[in-house]
N, C-alpha and C positions, 0 to 999 in steps of 0.2 A: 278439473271437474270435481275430484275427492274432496280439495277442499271447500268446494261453495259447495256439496255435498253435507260435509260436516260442520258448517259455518248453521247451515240453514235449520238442521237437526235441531245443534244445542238451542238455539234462537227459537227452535218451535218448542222445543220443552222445559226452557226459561219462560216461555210465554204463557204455556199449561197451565205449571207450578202456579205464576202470578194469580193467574184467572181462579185457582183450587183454593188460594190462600184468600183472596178478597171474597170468593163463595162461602166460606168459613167462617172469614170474619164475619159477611152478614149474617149467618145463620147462627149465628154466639157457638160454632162449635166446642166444648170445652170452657166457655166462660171467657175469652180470651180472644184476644187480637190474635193475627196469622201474619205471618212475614218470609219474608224467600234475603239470607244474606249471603253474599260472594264473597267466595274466599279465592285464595291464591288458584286452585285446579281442582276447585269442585262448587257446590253452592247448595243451602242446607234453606230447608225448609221446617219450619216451626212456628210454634205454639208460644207467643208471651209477649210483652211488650218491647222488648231488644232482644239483641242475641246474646247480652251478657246475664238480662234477666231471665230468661229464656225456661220452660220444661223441658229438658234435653229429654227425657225418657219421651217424648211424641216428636222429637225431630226425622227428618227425613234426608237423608244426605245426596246428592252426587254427582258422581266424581266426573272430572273430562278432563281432554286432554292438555297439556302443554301447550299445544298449538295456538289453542282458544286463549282469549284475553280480554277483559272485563272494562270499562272505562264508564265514568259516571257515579249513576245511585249504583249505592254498594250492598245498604240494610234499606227492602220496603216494606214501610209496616201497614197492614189493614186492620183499622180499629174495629172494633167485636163492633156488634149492631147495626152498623150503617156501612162499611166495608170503606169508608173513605182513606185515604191515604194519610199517613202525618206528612211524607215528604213528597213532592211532585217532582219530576223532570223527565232524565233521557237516561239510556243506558246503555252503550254501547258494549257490543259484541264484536270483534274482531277475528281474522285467521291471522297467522304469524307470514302465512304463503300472500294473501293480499283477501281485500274483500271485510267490509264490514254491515252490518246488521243493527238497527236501533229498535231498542224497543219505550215506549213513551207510556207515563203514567199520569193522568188529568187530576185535576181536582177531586173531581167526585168517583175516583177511582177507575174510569177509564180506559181502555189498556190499547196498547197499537204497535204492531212490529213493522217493521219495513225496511 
C-alpha cells in the first residue's frame, strides 16, 4: 500500500508542476517558455528554453526518492504564449516495489495521468 501510496503522490505533483509550467508558459510569465526536466531523484522546474539554457535563479527543484523511477520524456517544454509543447508523448513513473503511472502530453498541450 505505502508504495502505490507514494507512486500516486510523486505522479500527482509531476502532474501539478506540468499543468503550473504550460499555465506560465501561456501567460508569458517572465518572457519565457516554462519546462519541468527529470533528473536521476528529483525533477526541477524552470524558466527558459532547455534546461542547459535555462534561468537557474527561478528554478524550482524536487527531490524524491530512490524508489521512484522516471521512463520516457525527460525535458517538457511549454513555449511562452500559446503553452504548446515542443515535444509530445508519455512519461512513465514507476515504484521499484511494483506499480507504474503515465502521464501523457498532447499536441496542444494537453496533459493526462493514469
Amino acid at each position: 500500500f505505502r508504495q502505490t501510496q507514494t507512486l500516486r503522490t510523486v505522479s500527482q505533483d509531476v502532474f501539478r508542476t506540468l499543468v503550473l509550467a504550460r499555465h506560465r508558459a501561456q501567460t508569458n510569465e517572465q518572457g519565457q517558455s516554462w519546462c519541468v526536466k527529470i533528473l536521476s531523484n528529483s525533477y526541477v522546474f524552470f524558466a527558459g528554453d532547455s534546461y542547459v539554457n535555462r534561468d537557474a535563479s527561478l528554478d524550482e527543484s524536487h527531490v524524491i526518492g530512490a524508489a521512484i523511477q522516471f521512463g520516457g520524456l525527460s525535458e517538457i517544454t511549454f513555449r511562452k504564449s500559446t503553452g504548446t509543447p515542443v515535444a509530445t508523448g508519455t512519461m512513465t513513473i514507476a515504484h521499484t516495489a511494483g506499480g507504474t503511472m503515465t502521464i501523457t502530453v498532447n499536441r496542444a498541450g494537453g496533459l493526462k495521468v493514469e
